[in-house]
N, C-alpha and C positions, 0 to 999 in steps of 0.2 A: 591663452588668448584665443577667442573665437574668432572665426571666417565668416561671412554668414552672403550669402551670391542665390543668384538663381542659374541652375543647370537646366538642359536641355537631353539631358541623358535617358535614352527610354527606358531607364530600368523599370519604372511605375507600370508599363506596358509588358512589359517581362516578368516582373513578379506576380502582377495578379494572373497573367495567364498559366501559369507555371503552377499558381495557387490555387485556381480552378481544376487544371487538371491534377492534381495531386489529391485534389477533396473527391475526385467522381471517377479516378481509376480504380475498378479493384475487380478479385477475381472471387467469384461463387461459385463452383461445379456443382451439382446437383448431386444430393444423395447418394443416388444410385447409380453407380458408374453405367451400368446396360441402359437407364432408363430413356426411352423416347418419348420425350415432352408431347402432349397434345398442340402447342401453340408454339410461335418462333423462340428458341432460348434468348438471351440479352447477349451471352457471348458464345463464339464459335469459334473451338479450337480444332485445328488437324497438325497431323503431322508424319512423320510416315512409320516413326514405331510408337508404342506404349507398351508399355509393363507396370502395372499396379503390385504392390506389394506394400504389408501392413498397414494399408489406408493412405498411399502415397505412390502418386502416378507418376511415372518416368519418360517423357516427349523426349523421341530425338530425330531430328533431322526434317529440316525444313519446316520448323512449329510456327505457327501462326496464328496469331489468338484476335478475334475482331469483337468489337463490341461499339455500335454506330459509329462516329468517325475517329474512332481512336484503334489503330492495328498495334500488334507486339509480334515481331520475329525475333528469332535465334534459331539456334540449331542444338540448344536442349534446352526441358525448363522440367523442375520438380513443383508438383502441385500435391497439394495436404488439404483435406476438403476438412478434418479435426484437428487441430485449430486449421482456420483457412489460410492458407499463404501459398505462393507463388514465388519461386526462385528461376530464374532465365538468366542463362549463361552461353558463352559460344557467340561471341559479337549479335548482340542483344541491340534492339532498336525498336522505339515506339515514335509512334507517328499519327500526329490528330492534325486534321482539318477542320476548318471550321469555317462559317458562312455568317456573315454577319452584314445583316442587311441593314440597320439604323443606319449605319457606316461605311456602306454601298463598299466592301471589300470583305477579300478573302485570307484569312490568318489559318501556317501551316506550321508545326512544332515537331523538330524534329528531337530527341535524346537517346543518347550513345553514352556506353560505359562498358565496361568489363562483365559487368553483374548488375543485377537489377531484380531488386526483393520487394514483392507487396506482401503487408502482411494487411487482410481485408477486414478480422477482428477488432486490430489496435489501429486500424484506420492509418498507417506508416508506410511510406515510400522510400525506398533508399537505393542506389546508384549510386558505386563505386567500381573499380578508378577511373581513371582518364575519362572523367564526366566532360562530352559535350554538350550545350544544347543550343539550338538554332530556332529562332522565331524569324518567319518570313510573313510580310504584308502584301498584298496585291489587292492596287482599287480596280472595280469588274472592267472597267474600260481600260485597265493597264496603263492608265497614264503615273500612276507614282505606284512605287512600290521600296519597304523599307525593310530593314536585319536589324537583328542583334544576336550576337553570338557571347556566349557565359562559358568557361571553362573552369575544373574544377577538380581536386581529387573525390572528394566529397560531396553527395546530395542527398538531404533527407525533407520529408514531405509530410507535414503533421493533417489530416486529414479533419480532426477535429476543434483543434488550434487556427488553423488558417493557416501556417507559418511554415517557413519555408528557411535551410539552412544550407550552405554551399561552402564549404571550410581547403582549405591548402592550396596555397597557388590561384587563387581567385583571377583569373580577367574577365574582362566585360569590355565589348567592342562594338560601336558599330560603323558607317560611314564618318561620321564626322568627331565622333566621341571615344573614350578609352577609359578605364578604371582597373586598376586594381588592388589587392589587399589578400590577407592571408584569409578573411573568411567575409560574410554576406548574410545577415538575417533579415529576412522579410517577414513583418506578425502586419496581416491583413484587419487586425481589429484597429491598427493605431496609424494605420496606410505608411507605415515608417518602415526604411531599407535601411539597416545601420553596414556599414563597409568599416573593417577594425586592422589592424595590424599592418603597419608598416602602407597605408591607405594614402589613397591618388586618384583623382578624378580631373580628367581632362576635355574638356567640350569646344565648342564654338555659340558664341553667342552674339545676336546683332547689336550693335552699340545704337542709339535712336539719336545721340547727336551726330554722329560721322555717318549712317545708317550702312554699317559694312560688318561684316564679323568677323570678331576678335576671339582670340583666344584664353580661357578661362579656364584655372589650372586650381585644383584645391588639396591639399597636403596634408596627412595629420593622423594619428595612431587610432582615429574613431572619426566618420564621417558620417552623420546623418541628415537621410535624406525622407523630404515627405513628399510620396506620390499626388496628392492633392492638391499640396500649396505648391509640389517642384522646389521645394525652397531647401537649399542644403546647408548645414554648419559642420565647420572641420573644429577637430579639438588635438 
């Protein structure tokens, strides 16, 4: 038997931003480890040691990799310029800003994990374990400002796909809403968040005859949801 309601739950605002930045992070080092660019590089890393050896650079301590508004610290990362990949370890943390003026506010993304792999070739992002991620809203006058917080063993980030996968111990929370399930796909081509295993989604929604809001609760081993319509069915 199908459910079928309308949620208020931002994951639609979570997933595409999360999908954005999972398509336009990644890391290039230039050929030539000595080489000094004529023009500004796209990304700038320091850190306070390095060691290359067999074509594979060794940051440790206090690494910090900036690439316009998106930073990466930890406190080691191995970069591989053949094939290109990027491994950062050591309480590992990326953090974009972003200025979005159609929408006279400012959205900040933070993601924490154990470990955190780009591989810039196959276009793939991955974070694990103890995946947090935090989306924060601020309108420029600070009059509203909104969260969502996604927890997660697991996160992988299809760069060419669109698509986006969050698997073990899934929650998803924010002021007035709650979800969760054993895993979370978001495919940006079909604007569909599917929520699967042992799945729960809890909101608040205004009722228009009583005009107050109520509580709206959805149950079910697959819960799909469309960022477009907002429209969710539990199965």
């Amino acid at each position: 038997m199908k459910k079928q309601v309308k949620i208020l739950l931002a994951m639609a605002l979570l997933c595409i931003a999360l999908s954005v930045m999972a398509a336009e992070i990644s890391f290039e080092p230039g050929s030539m480890t000595f080489h000094i660019p004529e023009g500004k590089p796209d990304i700038v890393i320091t850190a306070n040691t390095m060691l290359v050896k067999d074509g594979i650079a060794t940051l440790e301590g206090d690494v910090r990799a900036t690439r316009e508004g998106d930073i990466l610290t930890c406190n080691r990362a191995l970069v591989s310029n053949s094939p290109r990949w990027l491994l950062a370890s050591l309480t590992p943390r990326i953090y974009r800003r972003e200025t979005i003026p159609e929408q006279k506010l400012i959205r900040e993304t933070n993601i924490e994990a154990r470990s955190i792999f780009f591989d810039s070739d196959k276009g793939r992002f991955n974070a694990s374990d103890s995946v947090n991620v935090k989306i924060e809203e601020r309108s420029w006058d600070l009059a509203t400002y909104s969260w969502v917080i996604i927890t997660a063993d697991e996160m992988l980030g299809f760069r060419d796909q669109k698509r986006l996968i969050f698997s073990g111990n899934v929650r998803i929370k924010e002021k007035d809403s709650y979800g969760r399930g054993h895993r979370l796909d978001y495919i940006h081509e079909s604007s569909t968040a599917i929520l699967t295993g042992d799945a729960m989604v809890e909101t608040q929604e205004l009722n228009p005859k009583t005009g107050k809001m109520e509580k709206r609760r959805l149950e079910g081993q697959k819960i799909t949801y469309n960022t477009e319509t907002k429209e969710a069915v539990s199965e």
